[in-house]
C-alpha positions, 0 to 999 in steps of 0.5 A, a space after each residue: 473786519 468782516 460784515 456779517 448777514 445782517 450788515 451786509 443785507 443792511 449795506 445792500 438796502 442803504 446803496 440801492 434804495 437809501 436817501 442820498 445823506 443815509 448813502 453818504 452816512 453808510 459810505 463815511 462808516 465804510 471809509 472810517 477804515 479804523 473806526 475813529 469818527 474821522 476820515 484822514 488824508 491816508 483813508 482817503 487815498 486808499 478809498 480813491 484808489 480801490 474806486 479807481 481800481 474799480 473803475 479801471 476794471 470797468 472801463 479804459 478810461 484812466 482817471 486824469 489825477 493821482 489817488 493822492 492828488 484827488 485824495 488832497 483835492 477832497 480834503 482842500 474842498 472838504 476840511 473846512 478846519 484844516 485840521 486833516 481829518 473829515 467828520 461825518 458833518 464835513 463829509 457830508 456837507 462836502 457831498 451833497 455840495 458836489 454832485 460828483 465827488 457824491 457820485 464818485 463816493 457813495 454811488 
């Protein structure tokens, strides 16, 4: 799927200047990757691994956990049903509870 003009100008406005919960909300949108309303335990892993990617490239520092152990640590605080999908709610709560998983999450 590719962003157009405006959904990525829009992109570009939430990221630098949006509330923390409308970066949160834009961010849950972007790691929906099949658009399902739900983030699952393989979304999640991809998510963790492009952002350690990105990090790697940054800086030599190398994350302590796996992308699938961090993956499974988001889902243990965040899937409050335990049903292995993260809604919006969910994903929200469990950000705005952790300052750095937010961080990490929607920068």
């Amino acid at each position: 799927m590719a962003l157009n003009t405006a959904e990525f100008l829009l992109a570009i406005d939430v990221t630098s200047s949006g509330t923390p919960e409308e970066k949160l909300k834009w961010a849950f949108r972007m790691y929906d990757v099949d658009g399902n309303g739900v983030i699952d335990i393989q979304e999640m892993t991809k998510i963790v691994q492009a952002i350690y990617d990105m990090l790697g490239a940054c800086s030599s520092n190398k994350p302590a956990d796996s992308a699938e152990e961090r993956a499974k640590n988001i889902f243990a605080k965040m899937d409050e049903n335990n049903d292995g999908q993260l809604t919006q709610d969910e994903f929200l709560k469990g950000c705005l509870q952790d300052e750095e998983l937010s961080k990490m999450l929607a920068p």
